[in-house]
N, CA, C and O atoms as a GROMACS GRO file, in nm:
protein
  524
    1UNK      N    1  -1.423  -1.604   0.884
    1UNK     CA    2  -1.450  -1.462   0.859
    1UNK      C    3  -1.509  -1.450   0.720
    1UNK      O    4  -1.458  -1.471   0.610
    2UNK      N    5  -1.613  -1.416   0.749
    2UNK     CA    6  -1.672  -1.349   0.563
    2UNK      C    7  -1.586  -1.231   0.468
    2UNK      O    8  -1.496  -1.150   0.491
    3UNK      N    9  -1.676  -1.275   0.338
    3UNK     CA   10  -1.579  -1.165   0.266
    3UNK      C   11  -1.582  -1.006   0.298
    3UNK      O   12  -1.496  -0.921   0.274
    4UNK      N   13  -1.721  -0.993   0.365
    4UNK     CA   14  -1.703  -0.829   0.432
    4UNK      C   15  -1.632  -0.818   0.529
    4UNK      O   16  -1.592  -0.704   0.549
    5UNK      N   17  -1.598  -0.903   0.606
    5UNK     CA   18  -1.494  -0.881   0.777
    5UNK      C   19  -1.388  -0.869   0.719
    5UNK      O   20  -1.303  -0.786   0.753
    6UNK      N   21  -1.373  -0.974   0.595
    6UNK     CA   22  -1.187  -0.948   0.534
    6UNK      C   23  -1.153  -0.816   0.475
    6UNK      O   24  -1.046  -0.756   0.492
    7UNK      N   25  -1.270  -0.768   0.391
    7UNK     CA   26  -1.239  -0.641   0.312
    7UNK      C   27  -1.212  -0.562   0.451
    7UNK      O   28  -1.111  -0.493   0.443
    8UNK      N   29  -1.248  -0.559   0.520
    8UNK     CA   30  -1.269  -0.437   0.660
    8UNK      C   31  -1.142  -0.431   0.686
    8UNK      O   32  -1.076  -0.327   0.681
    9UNK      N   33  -1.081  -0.595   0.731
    9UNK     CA   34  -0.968  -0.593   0.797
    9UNK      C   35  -0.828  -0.506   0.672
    9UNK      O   36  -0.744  -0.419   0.696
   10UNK      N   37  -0.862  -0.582   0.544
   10UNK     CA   38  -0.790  -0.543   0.438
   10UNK      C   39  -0.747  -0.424   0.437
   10UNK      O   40  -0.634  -0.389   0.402
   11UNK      N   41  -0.882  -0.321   0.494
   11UNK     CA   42  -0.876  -0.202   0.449
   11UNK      C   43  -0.802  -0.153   0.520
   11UNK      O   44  -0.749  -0.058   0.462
   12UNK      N   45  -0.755  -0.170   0.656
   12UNK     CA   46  -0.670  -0.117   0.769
   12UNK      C   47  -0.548  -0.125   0.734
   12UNK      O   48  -0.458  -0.050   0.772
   13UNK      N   49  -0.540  -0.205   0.667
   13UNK     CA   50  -0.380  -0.222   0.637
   13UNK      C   51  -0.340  -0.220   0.484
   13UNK      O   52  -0.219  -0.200   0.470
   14UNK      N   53  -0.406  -0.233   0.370
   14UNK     CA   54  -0.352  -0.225   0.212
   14UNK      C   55  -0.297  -0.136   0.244
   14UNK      O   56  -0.178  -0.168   0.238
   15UNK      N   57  -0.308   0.010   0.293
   15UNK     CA   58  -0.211   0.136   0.261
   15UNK      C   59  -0.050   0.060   0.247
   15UNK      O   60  -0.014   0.048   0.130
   16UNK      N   61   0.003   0.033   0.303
   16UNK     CA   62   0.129  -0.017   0.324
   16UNK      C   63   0.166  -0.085   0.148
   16UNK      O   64   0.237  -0.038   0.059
   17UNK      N   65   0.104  -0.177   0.151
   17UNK     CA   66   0.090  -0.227   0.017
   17UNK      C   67   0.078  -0.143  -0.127
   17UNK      O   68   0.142  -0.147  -0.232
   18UNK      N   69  -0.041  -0.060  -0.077
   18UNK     CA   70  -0.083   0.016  -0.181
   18UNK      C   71   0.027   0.129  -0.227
   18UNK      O   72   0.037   0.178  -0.340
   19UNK      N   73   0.100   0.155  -0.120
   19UNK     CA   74   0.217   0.273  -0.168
   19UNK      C   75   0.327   0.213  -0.234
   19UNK      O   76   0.398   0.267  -0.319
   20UNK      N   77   0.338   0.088  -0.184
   20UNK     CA   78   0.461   0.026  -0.276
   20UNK      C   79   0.412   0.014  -0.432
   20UNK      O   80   0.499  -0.003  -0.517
   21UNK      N   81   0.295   0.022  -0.464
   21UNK     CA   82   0.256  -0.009  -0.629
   21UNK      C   83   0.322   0.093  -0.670
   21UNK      O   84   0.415   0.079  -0.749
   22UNK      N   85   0.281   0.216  -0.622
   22UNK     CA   86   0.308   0.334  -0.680
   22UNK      C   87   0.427   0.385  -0.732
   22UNK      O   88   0.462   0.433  -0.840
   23UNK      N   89   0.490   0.356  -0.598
   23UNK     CA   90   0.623   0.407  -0.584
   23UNK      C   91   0.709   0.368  -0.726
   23UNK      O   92   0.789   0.447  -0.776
   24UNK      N   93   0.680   0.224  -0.788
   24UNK     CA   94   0.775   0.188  -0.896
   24UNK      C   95   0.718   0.241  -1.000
   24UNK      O   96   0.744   0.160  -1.089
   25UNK      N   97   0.650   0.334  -1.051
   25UNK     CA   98   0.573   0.356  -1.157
   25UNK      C   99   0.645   0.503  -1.201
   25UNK      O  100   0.611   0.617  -1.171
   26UNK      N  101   0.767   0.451  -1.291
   26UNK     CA  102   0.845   0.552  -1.328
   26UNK      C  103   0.758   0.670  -1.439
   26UNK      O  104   0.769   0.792  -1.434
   27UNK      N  105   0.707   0.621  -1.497
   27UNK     CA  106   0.596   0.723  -1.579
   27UNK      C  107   0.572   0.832  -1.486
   27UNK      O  108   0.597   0.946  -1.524
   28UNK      N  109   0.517   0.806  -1.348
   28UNK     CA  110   0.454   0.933  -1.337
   28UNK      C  111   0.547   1.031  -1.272
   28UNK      O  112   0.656   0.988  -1.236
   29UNK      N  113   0.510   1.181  -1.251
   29UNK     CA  114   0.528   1.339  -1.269
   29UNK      C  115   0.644   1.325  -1.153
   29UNK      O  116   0.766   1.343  -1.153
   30UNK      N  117   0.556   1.289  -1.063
   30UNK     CA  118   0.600   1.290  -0.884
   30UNK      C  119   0.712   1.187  -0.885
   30UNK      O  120   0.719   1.110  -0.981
   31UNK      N  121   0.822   1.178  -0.760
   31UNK     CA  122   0.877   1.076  -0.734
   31UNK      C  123   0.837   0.994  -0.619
   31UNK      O  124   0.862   1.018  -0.501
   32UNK      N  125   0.739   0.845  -0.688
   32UNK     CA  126   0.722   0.732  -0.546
   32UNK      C  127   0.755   0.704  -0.498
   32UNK      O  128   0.684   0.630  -0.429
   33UNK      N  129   0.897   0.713  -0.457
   33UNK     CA  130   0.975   0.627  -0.353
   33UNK      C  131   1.001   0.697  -0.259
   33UNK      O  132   1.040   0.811  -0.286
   34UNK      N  133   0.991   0.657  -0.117
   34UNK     CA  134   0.998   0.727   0.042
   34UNK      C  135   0.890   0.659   0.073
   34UNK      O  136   0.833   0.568   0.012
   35UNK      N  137   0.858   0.726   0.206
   35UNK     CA  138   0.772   0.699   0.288
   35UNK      C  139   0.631   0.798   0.300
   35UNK      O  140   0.626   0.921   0.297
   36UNK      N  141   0.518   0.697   0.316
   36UNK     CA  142   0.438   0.756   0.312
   36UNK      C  143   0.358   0.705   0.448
   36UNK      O  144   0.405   0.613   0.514
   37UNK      N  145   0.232   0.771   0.485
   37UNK     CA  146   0.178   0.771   0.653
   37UNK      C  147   0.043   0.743   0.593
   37UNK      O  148   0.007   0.788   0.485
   38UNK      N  149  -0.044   0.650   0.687
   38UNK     CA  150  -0.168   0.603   0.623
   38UNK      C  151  -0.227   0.715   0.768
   38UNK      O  152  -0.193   0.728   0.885
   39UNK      N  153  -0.353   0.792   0.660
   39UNK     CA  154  -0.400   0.873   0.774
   39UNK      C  155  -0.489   0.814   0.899
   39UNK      O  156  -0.491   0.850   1.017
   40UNK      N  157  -0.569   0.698   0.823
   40UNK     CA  158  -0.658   0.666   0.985
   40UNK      C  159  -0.543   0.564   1.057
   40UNK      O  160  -0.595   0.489   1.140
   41UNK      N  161  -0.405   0.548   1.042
   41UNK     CA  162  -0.401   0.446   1.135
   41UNK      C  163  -0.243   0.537   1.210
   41UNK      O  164  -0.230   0.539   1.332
   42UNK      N  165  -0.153   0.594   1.132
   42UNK     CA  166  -0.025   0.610   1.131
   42UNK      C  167   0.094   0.567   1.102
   42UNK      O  168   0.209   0.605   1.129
   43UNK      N  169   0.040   0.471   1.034
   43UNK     CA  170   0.156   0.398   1.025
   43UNK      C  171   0.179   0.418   0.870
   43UNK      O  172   0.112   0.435   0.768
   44UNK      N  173   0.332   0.407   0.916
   44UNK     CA  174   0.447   0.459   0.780
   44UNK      C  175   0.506   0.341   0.685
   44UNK      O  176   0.577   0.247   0.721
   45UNK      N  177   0.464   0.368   0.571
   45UNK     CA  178   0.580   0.253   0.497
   45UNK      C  179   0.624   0.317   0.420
   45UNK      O  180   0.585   0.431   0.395
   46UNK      N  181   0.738   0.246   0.351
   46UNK     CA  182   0.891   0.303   0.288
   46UNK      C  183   0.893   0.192   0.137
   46UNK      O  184   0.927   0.077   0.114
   47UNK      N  185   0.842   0.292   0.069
   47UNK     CA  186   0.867   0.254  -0.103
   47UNK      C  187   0.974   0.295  -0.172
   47UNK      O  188   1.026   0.404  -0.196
   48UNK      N  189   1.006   0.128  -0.211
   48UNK     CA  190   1.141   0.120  -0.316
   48UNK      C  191   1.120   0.027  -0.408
   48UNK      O  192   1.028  -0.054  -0.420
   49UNK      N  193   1.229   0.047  -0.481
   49UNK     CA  194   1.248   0.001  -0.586
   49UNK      C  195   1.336  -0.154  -0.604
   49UNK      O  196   1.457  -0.152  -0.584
   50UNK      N  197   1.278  -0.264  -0.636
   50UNK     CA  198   1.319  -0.386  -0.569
   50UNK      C  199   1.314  -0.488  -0.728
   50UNK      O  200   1.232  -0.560  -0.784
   51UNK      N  201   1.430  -0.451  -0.748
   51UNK     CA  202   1.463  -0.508  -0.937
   51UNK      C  203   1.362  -0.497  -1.007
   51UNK      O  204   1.289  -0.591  -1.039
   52UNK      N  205   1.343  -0.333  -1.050
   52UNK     CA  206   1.254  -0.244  -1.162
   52UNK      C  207   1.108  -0.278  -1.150
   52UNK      O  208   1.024  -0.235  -1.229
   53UNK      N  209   1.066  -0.391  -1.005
   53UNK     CA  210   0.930  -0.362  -0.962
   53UNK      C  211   0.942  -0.250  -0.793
   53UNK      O  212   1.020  -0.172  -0.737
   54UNK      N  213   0.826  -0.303  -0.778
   54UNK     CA  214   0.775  -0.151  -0.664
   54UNK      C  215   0.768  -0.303  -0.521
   54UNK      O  216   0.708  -0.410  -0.512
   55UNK      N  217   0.865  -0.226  -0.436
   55UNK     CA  218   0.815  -0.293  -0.322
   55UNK      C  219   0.748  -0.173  -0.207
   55UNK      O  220   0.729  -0.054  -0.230
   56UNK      N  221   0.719  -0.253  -0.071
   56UNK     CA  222   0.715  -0.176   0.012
   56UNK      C  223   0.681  -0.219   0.130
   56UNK      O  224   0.588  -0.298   0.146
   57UNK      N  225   0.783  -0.152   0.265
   57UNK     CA  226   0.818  -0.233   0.410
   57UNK      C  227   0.736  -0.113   0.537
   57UNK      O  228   0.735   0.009   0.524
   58UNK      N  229   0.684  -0.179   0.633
   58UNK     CA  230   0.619  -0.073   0.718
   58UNK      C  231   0.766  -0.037   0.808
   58UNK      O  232   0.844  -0.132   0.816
   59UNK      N  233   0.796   0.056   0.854
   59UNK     CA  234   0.868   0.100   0.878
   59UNK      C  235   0.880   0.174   1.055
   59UNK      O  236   0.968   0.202   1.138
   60UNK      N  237   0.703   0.180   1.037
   60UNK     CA  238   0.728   0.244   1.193
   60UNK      C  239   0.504   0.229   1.191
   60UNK      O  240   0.412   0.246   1.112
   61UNK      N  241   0.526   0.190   1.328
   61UNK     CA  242   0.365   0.224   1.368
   61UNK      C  243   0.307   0.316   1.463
   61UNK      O  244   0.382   0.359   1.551
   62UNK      N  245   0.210   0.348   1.461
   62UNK     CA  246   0.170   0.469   1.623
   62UNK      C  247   0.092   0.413   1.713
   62UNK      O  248   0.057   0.453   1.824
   63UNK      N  249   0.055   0.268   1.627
   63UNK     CA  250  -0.003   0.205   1.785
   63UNK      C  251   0.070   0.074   1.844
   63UNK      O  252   0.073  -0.032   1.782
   64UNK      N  253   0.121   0.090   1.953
   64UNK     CA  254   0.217  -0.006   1.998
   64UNK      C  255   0.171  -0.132   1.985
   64UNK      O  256   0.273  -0.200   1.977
   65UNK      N  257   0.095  -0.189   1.978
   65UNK     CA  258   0.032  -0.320   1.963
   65UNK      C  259   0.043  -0.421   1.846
   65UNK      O  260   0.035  -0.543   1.835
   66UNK      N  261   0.072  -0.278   1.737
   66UNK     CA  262   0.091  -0.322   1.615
   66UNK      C  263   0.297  -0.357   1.589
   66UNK      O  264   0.351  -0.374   1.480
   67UNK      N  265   0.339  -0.358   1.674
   67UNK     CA  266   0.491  -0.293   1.663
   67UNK      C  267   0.576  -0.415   1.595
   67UNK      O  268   0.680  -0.388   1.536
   68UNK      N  269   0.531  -0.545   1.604
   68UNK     CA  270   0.567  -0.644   1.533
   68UNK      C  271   0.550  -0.636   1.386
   68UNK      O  272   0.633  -0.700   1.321
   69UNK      N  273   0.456  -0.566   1.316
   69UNK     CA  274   0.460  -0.545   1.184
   69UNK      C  275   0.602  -0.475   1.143
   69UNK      O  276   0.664  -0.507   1.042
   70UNK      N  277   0.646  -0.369   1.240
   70UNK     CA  278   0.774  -0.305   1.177
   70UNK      C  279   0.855  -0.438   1.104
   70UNK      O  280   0.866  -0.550   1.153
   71UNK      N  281   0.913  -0.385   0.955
   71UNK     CA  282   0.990  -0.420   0.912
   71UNK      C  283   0.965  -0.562   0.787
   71UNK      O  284   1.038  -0.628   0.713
   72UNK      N  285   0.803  -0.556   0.823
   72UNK     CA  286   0.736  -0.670   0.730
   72UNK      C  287   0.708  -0.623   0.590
   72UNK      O  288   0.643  -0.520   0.569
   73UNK      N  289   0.753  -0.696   0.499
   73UNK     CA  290   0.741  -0.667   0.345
   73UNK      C  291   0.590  -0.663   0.353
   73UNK      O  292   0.537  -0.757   0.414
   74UNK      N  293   0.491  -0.546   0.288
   74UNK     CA  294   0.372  -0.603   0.275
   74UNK      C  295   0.345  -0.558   0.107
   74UNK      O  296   0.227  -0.533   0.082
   75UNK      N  297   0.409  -0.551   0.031
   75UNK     CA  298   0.438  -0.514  -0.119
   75UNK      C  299   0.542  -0.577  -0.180
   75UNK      O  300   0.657  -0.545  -0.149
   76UNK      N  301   0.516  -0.685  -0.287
   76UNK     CA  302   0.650  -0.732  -0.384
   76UNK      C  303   0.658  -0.717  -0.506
   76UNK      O  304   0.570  -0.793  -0.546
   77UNK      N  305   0.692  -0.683  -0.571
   77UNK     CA  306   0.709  -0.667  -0.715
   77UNK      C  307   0.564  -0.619  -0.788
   77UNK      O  308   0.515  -0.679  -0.884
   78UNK      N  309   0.524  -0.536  -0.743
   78UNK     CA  310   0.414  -0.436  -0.790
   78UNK      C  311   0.456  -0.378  -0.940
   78UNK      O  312   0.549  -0.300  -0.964
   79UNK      N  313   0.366  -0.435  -1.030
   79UNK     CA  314   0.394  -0.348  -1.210
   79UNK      C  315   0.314  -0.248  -1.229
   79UNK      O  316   0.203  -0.237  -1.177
   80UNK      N  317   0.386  -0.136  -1.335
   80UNK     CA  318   0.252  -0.066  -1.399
   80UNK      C  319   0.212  -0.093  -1.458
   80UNK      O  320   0.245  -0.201  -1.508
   81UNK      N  321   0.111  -0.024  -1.502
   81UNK     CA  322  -0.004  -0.086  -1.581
   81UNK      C  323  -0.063   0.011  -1.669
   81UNK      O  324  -0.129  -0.028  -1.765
   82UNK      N  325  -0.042   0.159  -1.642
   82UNK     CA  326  -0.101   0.228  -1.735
   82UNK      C  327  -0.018   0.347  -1.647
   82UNK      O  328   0.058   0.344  -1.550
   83UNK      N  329  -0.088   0.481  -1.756
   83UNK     CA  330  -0.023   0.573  -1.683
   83UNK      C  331  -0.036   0.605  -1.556
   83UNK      O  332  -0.154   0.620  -1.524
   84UNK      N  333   0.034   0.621  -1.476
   84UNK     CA  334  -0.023   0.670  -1.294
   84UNK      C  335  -0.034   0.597  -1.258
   84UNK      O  336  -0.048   0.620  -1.138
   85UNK      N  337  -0.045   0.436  -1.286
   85UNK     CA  338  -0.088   0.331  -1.204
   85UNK      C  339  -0.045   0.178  -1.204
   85UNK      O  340  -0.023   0.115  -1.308
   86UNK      N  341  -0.035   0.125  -1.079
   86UNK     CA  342   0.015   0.019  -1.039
   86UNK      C  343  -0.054  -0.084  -1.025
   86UNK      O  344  -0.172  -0.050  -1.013
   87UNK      N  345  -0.042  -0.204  -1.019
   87UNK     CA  346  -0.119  -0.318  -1.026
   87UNK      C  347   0.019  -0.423  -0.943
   87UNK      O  348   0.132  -0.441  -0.990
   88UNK      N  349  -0.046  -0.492  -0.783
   88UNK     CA  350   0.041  -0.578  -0.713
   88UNK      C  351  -0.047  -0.649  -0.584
   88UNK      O  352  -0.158  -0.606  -0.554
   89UNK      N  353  -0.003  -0.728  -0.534
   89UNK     CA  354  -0.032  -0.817  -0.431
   89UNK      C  355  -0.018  -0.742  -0.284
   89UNK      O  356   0.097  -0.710  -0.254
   90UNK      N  357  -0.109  -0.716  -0.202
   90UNK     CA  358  -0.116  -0.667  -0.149
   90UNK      C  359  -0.152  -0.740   0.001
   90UNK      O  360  -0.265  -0.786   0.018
   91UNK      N  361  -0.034  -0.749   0.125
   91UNK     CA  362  -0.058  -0.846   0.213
   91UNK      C  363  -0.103  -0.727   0.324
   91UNK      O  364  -0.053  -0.618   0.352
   92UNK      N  365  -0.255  -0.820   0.390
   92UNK     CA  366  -0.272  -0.775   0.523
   92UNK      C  367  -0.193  -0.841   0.622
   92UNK      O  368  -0.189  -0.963   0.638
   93UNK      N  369  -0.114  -0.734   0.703
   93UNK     CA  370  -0.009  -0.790   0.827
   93UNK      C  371  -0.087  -0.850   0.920
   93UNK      O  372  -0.025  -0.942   0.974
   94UNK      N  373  -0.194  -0.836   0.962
   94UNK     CA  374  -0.285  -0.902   1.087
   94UNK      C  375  -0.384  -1.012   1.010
   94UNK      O  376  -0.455  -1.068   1.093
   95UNK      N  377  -0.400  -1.043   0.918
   95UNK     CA  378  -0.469  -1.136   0.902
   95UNK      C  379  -0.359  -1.235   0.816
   95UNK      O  380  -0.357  -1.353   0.851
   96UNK      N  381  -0.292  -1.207   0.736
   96UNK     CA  382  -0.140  -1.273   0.681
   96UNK      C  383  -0.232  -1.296   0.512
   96UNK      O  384  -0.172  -1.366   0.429
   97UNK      N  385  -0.341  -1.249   0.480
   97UNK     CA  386  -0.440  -1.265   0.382
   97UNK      C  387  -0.392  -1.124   0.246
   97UNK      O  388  -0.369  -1.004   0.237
   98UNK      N  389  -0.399  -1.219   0.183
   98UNK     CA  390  -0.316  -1.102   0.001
   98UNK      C  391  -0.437  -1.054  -0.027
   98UNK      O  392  -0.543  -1.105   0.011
   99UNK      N  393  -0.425  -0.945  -0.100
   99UNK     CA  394  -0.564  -0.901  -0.156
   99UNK      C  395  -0.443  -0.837  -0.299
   99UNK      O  396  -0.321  -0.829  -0.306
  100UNK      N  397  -0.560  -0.802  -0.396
  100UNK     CA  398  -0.545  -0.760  -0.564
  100UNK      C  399  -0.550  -0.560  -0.549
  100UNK      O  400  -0.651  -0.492  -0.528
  101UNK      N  401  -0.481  -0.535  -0.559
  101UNK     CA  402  -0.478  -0.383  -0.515
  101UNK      C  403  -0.406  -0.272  -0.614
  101UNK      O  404  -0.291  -0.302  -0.646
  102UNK      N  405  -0.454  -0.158  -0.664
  102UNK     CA  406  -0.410  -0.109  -0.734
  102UNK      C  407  -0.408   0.061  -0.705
  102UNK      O  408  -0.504   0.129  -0.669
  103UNK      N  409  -0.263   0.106  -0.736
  103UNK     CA  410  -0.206   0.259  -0.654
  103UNK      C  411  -0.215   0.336  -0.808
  103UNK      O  412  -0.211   0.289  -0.922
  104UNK      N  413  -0.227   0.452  -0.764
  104UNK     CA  414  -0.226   0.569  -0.831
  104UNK      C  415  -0.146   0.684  -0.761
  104UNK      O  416  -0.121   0.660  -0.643
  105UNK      N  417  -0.092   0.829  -0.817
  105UNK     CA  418  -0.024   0.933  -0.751
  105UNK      C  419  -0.156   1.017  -0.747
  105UNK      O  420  -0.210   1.034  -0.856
  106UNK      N  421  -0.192   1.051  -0.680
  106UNK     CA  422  -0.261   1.183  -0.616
  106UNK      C  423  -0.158   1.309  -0.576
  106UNK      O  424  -0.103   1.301  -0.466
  107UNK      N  425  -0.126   1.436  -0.671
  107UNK     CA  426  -0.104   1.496  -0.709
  107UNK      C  427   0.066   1.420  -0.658
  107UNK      O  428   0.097   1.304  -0.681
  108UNK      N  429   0.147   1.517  -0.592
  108UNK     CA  430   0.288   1.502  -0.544
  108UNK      C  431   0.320   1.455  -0.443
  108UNK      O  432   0.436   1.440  -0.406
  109UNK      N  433   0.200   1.418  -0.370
  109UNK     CA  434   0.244   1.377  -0.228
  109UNK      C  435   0.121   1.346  -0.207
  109UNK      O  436   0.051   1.413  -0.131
  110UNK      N  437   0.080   1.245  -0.268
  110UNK     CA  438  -0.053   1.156  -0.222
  110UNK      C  439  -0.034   1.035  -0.294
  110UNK      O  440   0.026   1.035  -0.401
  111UNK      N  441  -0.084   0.922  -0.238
  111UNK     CA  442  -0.082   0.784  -0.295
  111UNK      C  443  -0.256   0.753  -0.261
  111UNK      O  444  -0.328   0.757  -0.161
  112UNK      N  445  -0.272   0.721  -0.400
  112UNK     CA  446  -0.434   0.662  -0.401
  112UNK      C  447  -0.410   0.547  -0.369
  112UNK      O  448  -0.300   0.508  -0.411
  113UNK      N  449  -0.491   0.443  -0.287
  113UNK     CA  450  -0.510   0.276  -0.263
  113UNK      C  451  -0.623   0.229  -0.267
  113UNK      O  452  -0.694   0.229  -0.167
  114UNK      N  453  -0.670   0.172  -0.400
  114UNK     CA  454  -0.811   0.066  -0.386
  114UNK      C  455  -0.775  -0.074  -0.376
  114UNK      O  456  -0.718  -0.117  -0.477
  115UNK      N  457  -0.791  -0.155  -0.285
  115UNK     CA  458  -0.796  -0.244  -0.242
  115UNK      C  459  -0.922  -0.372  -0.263
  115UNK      O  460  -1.031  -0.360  -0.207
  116UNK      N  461  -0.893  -0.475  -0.339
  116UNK     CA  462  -1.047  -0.568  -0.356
  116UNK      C  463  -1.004  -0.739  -0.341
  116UNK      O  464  -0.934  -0.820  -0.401
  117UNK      N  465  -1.107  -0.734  -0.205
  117UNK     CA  466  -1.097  -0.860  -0.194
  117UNK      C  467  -1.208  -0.980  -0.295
  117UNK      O  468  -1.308  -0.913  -0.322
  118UNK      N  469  -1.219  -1.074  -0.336
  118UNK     CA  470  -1.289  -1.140  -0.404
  118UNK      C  471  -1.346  -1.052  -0.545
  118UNK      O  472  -1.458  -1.076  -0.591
  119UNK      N  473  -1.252  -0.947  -0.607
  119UNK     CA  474  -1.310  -0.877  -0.661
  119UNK      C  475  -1.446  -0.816  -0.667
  119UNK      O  476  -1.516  -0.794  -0.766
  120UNK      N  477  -1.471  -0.789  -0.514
  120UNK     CA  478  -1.599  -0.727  -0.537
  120UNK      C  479  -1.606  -0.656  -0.401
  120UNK      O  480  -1.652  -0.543  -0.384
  121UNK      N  481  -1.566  -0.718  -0.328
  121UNK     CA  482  -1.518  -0.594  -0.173
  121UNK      C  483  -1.419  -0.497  -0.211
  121UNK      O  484  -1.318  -0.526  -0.274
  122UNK      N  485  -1.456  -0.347  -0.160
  122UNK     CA  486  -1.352  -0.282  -0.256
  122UNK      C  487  -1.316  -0.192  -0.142
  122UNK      O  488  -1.404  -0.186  -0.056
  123UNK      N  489  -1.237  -0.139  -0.126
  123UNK     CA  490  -1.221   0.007   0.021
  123UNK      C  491  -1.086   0.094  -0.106
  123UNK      O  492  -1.029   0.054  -0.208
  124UNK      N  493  -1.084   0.187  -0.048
  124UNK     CA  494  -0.973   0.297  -0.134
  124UNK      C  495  -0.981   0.384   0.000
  124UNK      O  496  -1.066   0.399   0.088
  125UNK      N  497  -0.831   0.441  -0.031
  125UNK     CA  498  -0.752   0.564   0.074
  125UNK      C  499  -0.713   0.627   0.034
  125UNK      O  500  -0.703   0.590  -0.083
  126UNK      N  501  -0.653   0.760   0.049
  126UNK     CA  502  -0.541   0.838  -0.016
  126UNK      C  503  -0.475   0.844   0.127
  126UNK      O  504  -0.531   0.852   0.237
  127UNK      N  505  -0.303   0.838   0.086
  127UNK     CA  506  -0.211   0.857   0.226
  127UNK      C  507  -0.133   0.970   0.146
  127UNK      O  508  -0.157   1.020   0.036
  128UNK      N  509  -0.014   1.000   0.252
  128UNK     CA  510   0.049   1.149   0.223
  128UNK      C  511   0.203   1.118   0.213
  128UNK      O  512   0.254   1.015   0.257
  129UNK      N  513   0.251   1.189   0.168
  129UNK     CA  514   0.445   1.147   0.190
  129UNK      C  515   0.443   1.215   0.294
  129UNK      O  516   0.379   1.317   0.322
  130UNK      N  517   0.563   1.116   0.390
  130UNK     CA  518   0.643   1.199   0.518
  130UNK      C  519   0.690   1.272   0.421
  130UNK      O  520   0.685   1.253   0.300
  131UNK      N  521   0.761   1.403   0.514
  131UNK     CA  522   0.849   1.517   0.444
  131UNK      C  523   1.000   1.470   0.552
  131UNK      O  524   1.106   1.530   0.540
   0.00000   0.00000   0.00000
């Protein structure tokens, strides 16, 4: 697979990843930790706090196919790095491939995710908190 098929695949799935950066980034306004829903796919992961870094576990999916991911770490020890923002390892569940990924809060209930594979494939999302 080339580095554009990986960024593609990456991009389907960093959300999961990308919310766990956030979530540990006590600086900012909002509180990161819960669950948040990636809008193009549905699927939910659950950010915590996993010895004063940021993890984060998928928790539930909307497409049955995917249903084996429930419960897979795809975020470990995510740091901040500046204000609003996270810097962590970011695993795609279907390809088992890490990517370099970095979260931000979008206002109170948004998680920014840019995602870069080979530092130069790049995709970004914003997802939402469940309520």
């Amino acid at each position: 697979m080339d580095g554009a098929a990986s960024m593609l695949r990456f991009s389907r799935y960093a959300w999961a990843a990308g919310l766990a950066v956030i979530s540990i980034c006590h600086a900012m306004a909002a509180e990161p930790f819960g669950t948040f829903v990636r809008p193009s796919n549905g699927a939910q992961v659950n950010f915590y706090d996993c010895g004063g870094k940021l993890c984060g576990k998928i928790v539930a999916v909307r497409d049955a196919s995917h249903s084996k991911q429930v419960g897979m770490v795809i975020l470990k020890g995510a740091a901040k790095v500046g204000d609003n923002q996270c810097k962590g390892d970011l695993l795609d569940p279907d390809s088992g491939k890490t990517y370099a990924g970095v979260v931000s809060l979008a206002g109170e209930n948004g998680l920014s995710l840019k995602g870069c594979a080979m530092g130069v494939f790049c995709s970004g999302e914003t997802w939402r908190r469940v309520k």
